[in-house]
C-alpha positions as CSV (number, residue, x, y, z in Angstrom):
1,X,-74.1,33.9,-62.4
2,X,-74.1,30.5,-63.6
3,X,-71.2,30.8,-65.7
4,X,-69.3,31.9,-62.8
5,X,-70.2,29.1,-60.8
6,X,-69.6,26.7,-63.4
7,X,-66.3,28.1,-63.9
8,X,-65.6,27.6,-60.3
9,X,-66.1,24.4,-60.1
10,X,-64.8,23.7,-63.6
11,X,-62.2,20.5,-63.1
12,X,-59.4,22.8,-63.9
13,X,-60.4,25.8,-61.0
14,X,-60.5,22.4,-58.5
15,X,-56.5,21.3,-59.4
16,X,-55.8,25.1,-58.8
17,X,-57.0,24.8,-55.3
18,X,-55.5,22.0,-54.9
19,X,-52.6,23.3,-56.1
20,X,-52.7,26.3,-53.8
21,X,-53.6,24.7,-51.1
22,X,-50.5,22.3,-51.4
23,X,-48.4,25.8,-51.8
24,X,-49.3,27.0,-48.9
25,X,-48.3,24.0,-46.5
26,X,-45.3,24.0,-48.5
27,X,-44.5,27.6,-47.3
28,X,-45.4,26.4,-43.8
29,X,-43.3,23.8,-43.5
30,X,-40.1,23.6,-43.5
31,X,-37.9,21.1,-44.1
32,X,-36.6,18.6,-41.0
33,X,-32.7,19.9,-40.1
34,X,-30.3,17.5,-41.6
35,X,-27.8,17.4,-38.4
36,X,-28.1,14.1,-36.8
37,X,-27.5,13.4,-33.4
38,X,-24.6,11.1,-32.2
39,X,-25.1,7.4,-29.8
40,X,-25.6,9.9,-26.4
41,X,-28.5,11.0,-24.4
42,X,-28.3,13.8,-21.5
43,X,-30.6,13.3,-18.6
44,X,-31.6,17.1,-17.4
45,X,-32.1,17.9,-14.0
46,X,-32.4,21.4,-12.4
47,X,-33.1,20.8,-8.9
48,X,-33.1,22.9,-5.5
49,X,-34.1,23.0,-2.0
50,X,-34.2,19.2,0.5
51,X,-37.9,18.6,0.0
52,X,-37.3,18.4,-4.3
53,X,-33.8,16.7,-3.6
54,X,-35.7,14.0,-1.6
55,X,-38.1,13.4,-4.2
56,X,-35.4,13.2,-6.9
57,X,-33.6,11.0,-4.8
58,X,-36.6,8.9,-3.0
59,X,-38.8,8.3,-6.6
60,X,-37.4,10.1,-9.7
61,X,-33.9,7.9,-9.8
62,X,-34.9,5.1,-8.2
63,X,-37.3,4.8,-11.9
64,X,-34.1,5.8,-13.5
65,X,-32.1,3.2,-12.3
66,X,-34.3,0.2,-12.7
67,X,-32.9,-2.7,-15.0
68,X,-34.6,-1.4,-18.4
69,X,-34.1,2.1,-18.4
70,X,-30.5,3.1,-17.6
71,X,-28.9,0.0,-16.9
72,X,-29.9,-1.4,-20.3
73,X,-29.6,2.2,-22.6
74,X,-26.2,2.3,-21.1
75,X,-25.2,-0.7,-23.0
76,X,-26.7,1.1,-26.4
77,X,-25.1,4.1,-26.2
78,X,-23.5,7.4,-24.0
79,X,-25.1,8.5,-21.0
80,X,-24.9,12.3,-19.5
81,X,-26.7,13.3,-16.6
82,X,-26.6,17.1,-16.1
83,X,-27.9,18.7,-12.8
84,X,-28.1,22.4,-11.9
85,X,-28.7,22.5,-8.7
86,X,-26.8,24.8,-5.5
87,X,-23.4,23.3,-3.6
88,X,-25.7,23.1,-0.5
89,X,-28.3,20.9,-2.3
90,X,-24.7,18.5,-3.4
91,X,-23.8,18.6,0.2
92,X,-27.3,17.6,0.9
93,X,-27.3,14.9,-1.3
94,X,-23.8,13.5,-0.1
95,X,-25.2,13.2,3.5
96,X,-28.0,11.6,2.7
97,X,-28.8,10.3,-0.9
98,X,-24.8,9.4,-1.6
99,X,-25.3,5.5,-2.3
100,X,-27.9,6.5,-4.9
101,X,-26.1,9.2,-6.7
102,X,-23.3,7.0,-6.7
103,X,-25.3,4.1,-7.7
104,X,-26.0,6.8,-11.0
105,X,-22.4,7.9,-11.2
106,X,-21.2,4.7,-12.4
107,X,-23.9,4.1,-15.4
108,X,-23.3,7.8,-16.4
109,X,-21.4,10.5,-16.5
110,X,-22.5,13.3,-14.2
111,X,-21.7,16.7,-14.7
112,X,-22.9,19.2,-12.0
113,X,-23.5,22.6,-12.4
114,X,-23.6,25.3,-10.0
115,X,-26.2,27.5,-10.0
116,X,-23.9,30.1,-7.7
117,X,-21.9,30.4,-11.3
118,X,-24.9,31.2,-13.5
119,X,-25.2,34.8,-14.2
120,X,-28.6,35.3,-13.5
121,X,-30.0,39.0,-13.0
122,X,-33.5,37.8,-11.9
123,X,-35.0,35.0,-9.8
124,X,-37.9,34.5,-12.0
125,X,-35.2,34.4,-15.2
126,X,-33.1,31.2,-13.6
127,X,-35.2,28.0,-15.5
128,X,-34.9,30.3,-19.1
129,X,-31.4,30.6,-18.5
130,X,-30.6,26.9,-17.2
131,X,-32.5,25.8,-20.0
132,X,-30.3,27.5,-22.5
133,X,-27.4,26.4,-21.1
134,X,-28.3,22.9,-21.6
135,X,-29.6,23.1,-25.0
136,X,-26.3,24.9,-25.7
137,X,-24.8,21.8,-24.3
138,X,-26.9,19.2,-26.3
139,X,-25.9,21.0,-29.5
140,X,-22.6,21.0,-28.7
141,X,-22.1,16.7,-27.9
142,X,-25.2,16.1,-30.6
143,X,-26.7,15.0,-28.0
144,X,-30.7,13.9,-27.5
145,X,-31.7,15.9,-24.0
146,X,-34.3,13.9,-22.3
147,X,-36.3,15.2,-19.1
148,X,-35.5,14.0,-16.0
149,X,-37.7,16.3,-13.0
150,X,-37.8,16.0,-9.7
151,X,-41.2,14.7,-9.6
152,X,-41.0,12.3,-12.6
153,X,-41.6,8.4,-11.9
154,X,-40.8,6.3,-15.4
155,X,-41.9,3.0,-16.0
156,X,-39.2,0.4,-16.2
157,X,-38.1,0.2,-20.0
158,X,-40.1,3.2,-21.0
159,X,-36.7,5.5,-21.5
160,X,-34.9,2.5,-23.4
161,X,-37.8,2.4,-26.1
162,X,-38.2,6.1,-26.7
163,X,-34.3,6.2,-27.3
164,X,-34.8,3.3,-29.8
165,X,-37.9,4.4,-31.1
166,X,-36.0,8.3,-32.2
167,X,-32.5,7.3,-32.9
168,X,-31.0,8.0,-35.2
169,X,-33.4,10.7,-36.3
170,X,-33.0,14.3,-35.5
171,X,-36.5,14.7,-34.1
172,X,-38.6,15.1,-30.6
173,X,-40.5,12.5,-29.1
174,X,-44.1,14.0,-26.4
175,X,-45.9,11.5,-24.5
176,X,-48.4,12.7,-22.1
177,X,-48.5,11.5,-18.4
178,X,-50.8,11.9,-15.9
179,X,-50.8,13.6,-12.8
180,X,-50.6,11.6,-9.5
181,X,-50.6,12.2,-5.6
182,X,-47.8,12.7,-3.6
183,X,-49.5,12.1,-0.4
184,X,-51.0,9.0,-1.7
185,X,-48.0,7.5,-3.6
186,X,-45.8,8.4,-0.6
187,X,-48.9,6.9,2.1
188,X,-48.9,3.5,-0.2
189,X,-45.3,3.6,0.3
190,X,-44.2,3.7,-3.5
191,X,-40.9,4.7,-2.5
192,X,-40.3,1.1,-0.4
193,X,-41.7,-0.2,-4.1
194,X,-39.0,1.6,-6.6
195,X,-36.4,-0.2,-4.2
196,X,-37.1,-3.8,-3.6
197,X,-39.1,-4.1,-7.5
198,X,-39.4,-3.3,-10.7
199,X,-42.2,-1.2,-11.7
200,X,-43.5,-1.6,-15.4
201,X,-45.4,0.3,-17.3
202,X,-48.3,-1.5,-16.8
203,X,-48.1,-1.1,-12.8
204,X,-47.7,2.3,-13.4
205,X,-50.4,2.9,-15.0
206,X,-52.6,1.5,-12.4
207,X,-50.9,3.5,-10.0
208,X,-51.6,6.6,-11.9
209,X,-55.9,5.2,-11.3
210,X,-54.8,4.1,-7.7
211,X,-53.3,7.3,-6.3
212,X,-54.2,10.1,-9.1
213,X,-54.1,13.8,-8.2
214,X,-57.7,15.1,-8.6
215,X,-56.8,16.9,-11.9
216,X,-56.1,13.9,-13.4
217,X,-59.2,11.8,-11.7
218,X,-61.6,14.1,-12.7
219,X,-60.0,13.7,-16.8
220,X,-62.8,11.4,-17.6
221,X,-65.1,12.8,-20.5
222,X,-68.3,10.8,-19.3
223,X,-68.6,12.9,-16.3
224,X,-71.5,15.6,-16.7
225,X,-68.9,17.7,-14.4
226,X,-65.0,17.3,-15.6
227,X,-61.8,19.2,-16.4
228,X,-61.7,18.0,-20.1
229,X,-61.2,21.2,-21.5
230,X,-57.5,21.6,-20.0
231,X,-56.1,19.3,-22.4
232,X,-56.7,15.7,-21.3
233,X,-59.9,13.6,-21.8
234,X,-60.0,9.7,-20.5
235,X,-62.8,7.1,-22.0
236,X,-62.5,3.7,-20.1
237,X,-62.8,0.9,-22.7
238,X,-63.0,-2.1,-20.2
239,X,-61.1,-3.3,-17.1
240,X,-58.0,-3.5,-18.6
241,X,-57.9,-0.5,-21.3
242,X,-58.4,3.7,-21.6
243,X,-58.7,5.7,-24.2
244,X,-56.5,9.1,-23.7
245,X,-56.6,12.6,-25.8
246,X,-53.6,14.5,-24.6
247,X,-53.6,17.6,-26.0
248,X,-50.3,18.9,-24.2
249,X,-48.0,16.2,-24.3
250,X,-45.2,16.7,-22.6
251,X,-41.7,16.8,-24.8
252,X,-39.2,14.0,-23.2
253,X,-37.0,13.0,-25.5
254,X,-35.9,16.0,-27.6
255,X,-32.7,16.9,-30.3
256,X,-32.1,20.6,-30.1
257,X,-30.8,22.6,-33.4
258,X,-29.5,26.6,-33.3
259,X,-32.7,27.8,-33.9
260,X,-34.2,26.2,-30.9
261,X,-31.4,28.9,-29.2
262,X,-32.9,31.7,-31.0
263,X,-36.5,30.8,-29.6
264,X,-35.4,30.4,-26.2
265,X,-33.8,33.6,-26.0
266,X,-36.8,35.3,-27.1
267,X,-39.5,33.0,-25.1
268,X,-40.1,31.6,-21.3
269,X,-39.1,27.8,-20.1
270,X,-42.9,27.6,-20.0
271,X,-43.8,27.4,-23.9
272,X,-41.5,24.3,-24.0
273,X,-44.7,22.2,-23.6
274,X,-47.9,24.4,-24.9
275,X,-46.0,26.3,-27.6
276,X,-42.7,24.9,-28.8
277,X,-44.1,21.8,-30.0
278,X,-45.7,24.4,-32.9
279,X,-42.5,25.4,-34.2
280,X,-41.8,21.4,-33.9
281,X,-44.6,20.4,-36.4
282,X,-43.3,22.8,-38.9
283,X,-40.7,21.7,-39.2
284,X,-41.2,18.0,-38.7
285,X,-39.1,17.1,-35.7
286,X,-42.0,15.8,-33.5
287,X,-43.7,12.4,-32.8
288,X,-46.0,11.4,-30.4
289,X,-45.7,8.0,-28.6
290,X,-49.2,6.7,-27.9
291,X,-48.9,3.3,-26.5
292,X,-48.4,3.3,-22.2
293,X,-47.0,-0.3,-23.1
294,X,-43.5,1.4,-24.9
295,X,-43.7,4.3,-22.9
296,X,-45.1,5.6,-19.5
297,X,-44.6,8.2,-16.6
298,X,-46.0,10.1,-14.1
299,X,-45.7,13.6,-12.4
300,X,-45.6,13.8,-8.6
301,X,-47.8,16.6,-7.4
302,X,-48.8,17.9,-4.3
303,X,-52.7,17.7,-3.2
304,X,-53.1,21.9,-2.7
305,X,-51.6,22.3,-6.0
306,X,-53.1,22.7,-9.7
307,X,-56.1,22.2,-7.9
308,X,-59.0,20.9,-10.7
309,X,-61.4,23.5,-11.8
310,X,-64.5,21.5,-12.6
311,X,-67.2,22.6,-15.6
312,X,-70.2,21.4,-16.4
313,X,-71.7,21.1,-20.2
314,X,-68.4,19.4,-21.2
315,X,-69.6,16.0,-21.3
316,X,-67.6,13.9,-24.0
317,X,-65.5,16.6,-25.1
318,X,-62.1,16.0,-25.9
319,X,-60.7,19.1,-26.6
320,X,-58.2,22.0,-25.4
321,X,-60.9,25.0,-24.7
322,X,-58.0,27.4,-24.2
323,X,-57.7,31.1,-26.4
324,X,-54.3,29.6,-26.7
325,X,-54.8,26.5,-28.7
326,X,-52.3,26.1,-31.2
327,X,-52.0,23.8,-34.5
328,X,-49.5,21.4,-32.3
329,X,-52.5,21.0,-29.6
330,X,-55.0,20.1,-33.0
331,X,-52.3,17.7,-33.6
332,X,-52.2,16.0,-30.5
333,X,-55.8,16.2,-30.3
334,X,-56.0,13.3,-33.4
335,X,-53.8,10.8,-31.5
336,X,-55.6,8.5,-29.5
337,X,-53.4,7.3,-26.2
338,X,-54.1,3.6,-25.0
339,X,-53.3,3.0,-21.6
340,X,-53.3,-0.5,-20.7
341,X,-53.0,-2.2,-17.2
342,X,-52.5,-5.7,-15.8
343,X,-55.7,-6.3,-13.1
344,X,-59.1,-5.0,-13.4
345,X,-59.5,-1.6,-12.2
């Protein structure tokens, strides 16, 4: 028996481990694609009904449009700004949004397209099939696609240095972002703000601790009751500074390849945050942006929705408790977000 072990651990058995163990992640990943993308970003947009149309309008491109994001990125390269949306949500937007869209029309080039012409057979299959649409259309300009909701707020600069910090590499760029109020961002009158001011990252942040949805508020891992196990923990540092584990980033800034088609076609819009980003690893086409100060943005929600489930015995725990945690999630888990504000909070 001692042999055996001896033989084991014999110098020679160790580099064959090692060897096999390098093998293996050599058979796992895959090599990064070697198309690279062109000077252009597409902003994406699928967008329907007046109440989503008004926050696009009232929040979402008002962040768009401030000096440092598209202003300043269309000096650096081309800008495309693709919305799917109905001809009644266009009309809408013509009676009452038109100085903004057209204050966007002549930094970029819109395209819109109807959802009337989109073949789809059922209601529940209309994001997949948007979402393949535009991929097929990023592929086709090499073209980065980069996020651009409804309910998004970006800081001002934060879209300008995750363009600079990706081109010209074919890869995907996740950042997480915190969940924030409606009501309360709409009762502090952040709209009146987007308009007459610049926000920066660094006043968005604060916001995000001003006017945060209770899912996010109730994030912080030094609570004996929290909600730490869906995928974000916070750790204040001091007045000025938190600690973040996001362990669903969201994907912002991404270059699509073919095979990206061939996954779509077989899987919802909804892995493109919690199960995409494996495929991603493997084949080295993703970065996470840690730093609030190069990038920052928020998601408008609504106060009866994703309504915080609270446990106890999770205090200091930082990671995704899900039966669907994935080697992305692990990942993301080992990157530790600073979040940094101006004033004392």
């Amino acid at each position: 028996m001692g042999y055996y072990k001896f033989v084991w651990n014999s110098v020679v058995t160790q580099k064959i481990k090692r060897w096999m163990k390098i093998r293996f992640d050599n058979l796992l990943f895959s090599e990064r694609p070697a198309v690279l993308p062109e000077n252009k970003v597409t902003f994406f947009t699928m967008v329907w009904g007046k109440k989503h149309v008004d926050m696009l309008f009232n929040y979402c491109i008002p962040s768009l449009l401030q000096s440092n994001n598209a202003p300043r990125l269309s000096k650096l390269c081309k800008l495309h700004h693709l919305f799917y949306l109905y001809q009644t949500d266009l009309d809408y937007i013509q009676q009452n949004h038109k100085e903004k869209f057209a204050e966007l029309s002549k930094l970029v080039d819109v395209e819109i397209i109807f959802l009337e012409n989109l073949s789809v057979k059922y209601e529940f299959q209309k994001a997949d099939h948007i979402l393949l649409h535009a991929i097929e259309k990023c592929i086709e300009r090499a073209s980065y696609w980069f996020a651009c909701a409804p309910d998004h707020i970006f800081g001002n600069g934060s879209i300008t240095n995750m363009y600079l910090v990706a081109y010209p590499k074919p890869i995907c760029i996740a950042a997480g972002q915190p969940r924030v109020s409606y009501e309360k961002f709409k009762a502090a009158d952040f709209e009146a703000r987007l308009s007459h001011s610049l926000i920066e990252n660094r006043d968005l942040v604060a916001a995000s601790f001003d006017y945060g949805h209770p899912s996010f508020l109730n994030c912080f891992e030094d609570q004996e009751m929290n909600t730490t196990g869906d995928g974000c923990a916070i750790r204040k540092l001091n007045n000025h500074t938190y600690q973040v584990i996001y362990n669903v980033p969201n994907l912002w800034l991404v270059f699509f390849t073919t095979a990206d088609i061939e996954f779509f076609k077989k899987n919802s819009f909804n892995y493109f945050d919690k199960v995409w980003p494996r495929e991603l690893f493997k084949e080295h086409r993703i970065k996470y942006l840690p730093s609030s100060d190069l990038f920052f943005a928020v998601e408008l929600t609504f106060d009866h929705e994703k309504k915080p489930c609270l446990r106890s015995g999770r205090l200091y725990n930082d990671e995704y408790l899900t039966p669907v945690t994935n080697m992305a999630n692990y990942v993301a888990n080992a990157v530790i977000n600073f979040w940094t504000v101006n004033r004392d909070i």
